[in-house]
FILO-65455 format. One record per residue (C-alpha): residue in one letter; x, y, z. Coordinates in Angstrom, 2 decimals, padded with zeros to 5 digits. Example, Ala and Ser with C-alpha at 12.3 -4.5 7.8 and 13.67 -1.06 7.14 Angstrom:
BEGIN
SITE  A  012.30  -004.50  007.80
SITE  S  013.67  -001.06  007.14
end
This chain:
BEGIN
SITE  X  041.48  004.09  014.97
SITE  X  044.11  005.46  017.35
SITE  X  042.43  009.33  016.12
SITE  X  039.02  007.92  017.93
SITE  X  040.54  006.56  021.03
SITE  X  042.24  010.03  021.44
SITE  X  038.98  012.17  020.61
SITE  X  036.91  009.58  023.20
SITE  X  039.30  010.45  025.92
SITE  X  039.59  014.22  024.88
SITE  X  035.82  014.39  025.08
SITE  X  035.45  012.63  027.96
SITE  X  038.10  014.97  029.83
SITE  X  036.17  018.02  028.16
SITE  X  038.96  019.22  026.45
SITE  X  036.49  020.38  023.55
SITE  X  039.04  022.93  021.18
SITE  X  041.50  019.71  021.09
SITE  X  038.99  017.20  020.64
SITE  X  037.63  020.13  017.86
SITE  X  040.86  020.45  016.09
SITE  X  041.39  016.86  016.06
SITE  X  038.11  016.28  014.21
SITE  X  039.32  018.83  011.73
SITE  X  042.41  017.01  011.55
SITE  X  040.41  013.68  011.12
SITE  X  038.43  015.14  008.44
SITE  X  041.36  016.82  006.85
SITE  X  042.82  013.16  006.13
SITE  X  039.38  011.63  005.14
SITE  X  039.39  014.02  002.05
SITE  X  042.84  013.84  001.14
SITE  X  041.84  009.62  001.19
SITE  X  039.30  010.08  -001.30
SITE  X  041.52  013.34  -003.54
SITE  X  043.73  010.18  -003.70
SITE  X  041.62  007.42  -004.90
SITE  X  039.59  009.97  -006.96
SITE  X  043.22  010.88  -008.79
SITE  X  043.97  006.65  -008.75
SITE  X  041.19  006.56  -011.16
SITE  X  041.55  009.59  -012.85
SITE  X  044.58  007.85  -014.22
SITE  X  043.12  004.83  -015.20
SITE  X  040.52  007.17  -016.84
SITE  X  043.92  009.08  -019.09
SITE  X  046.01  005.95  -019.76
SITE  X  042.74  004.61  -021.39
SITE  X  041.57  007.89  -023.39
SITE  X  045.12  008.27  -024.46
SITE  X  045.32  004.66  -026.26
SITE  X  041.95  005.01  -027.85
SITE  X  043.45  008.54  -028.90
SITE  X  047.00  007.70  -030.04
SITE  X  045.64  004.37  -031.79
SITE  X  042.70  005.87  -033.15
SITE  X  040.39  002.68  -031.85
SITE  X  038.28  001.18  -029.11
SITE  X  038.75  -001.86  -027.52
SITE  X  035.42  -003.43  -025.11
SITE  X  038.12  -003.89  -022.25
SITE  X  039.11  -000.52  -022.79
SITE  X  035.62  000.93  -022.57
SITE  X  034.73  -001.38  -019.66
SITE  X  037.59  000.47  -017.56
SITE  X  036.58  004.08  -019.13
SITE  X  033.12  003.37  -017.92
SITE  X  034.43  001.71  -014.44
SITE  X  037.29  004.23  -013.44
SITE  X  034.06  006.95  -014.19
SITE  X  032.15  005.01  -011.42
SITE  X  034.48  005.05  -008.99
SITE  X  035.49  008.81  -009.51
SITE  X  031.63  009.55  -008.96
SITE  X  031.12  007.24  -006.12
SITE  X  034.18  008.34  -004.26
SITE  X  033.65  012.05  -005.01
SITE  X  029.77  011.85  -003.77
SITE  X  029.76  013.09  -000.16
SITE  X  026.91  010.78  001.17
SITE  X  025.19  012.50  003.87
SITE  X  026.20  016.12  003.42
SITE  X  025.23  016.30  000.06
SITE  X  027.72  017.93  -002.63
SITE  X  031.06  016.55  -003.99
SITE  X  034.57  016.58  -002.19
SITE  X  036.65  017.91  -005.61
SITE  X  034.84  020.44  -007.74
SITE  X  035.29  020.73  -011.42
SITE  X  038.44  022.46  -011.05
SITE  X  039.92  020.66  -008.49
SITE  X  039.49  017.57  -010.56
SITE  X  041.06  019.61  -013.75
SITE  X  044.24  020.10  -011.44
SITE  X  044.05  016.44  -010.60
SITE  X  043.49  015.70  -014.12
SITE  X  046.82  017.59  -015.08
SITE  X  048.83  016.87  -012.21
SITE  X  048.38  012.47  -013.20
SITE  X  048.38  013.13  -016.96
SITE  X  052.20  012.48  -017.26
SITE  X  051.88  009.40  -014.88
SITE  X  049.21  008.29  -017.54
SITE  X  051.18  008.69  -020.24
SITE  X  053.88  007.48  -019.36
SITE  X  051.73  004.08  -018.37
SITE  X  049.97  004.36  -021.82
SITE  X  053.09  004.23  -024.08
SITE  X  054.23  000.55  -022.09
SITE  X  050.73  -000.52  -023.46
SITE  X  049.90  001.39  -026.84
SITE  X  051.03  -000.34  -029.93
SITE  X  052.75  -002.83  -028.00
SITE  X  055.15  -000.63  -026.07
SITE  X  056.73  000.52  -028.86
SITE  X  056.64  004.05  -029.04
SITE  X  058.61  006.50  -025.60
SITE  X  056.00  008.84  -024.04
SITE  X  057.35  011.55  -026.05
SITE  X  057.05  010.06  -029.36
SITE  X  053.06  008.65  -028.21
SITE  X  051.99  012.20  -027.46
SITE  X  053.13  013.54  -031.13
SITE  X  050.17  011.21  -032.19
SITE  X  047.07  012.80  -030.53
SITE  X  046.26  016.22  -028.56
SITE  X  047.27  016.36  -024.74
SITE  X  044.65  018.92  -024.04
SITE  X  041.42  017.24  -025.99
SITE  X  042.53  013.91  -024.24
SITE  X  042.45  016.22  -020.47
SITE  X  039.37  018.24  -021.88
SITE  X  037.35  014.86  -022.64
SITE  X  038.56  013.37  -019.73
SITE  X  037.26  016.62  -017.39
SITE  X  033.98  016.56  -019.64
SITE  X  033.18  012.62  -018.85
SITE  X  033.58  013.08  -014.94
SITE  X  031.66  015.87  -014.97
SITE  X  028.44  014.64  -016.96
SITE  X  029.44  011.29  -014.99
SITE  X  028.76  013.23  -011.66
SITE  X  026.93  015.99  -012.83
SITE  X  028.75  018.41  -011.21
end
């Protein structure tokens, strides 16, 4: 809220190019928010594809945060008014690689128990099919 006290009184003293570069700056921070929460849920989205992947089964709870954390990657990415997304396909790709260590990491405390390291979990599936599937759900999610 501070930003909007300092653009009122920076409009209201006409300095328009600062009250114009702070806007940029406002909006600069408003996407970086939702690249953020859009790569919060993109790892929700891997931890959960891994385990199904590495353990070769569903679970309902599992599927029920699949289908959420694809919700909230649409809804977040949906640019309301203007129309369009915030992150294109391959921004989300670089988001997608960028949290898929995170993920695992994450998914080997929770697949079989916890008893496999990261390491040994990824022997049991294929990195890239579980990044590819995760890229091709957000995008028919969102229809990109």
């Amino acid at each position: 809220m501070k930003e909007l006290a300092e653009l009122r009184c920076l409009i209201e003293q006409q300095h328009y190019p600062e009250a114009l570069g702070l806007i940029a700056e406002m909006e600069a921070m408003s996407r970086e928010d939702k690249v953020n929460r859009i790569g919060s849920f993109i790892k929700i989205l891997l931890i959960h594809l891994i385990k199904q992947q590495a353990e070769q089964r569903t679970t309902r709870a599992g599927d029920a945060s699949i289908a959420n954390a694809l919700f909230e990657i649409g809804k977040t990415n949906r640019r309301r008014k203007a129309g369009g997304v915030y992150v294109d396909g391959e921004e989300i790709r670089e988001i997608i690689e960028e949290h898929y260590p995170y993920a695992l990491a994450y998914a080997a405390l929770e697949a079989f128990g916890g008893r496999y390291p990261a390491e040994e979990l990824e022997t049991m599936f294929a990195p890239d099919r579980v990044m590819n599937e995760a890229l091709s759900r957000i995008l028919e999610h969102t229809a990109l």
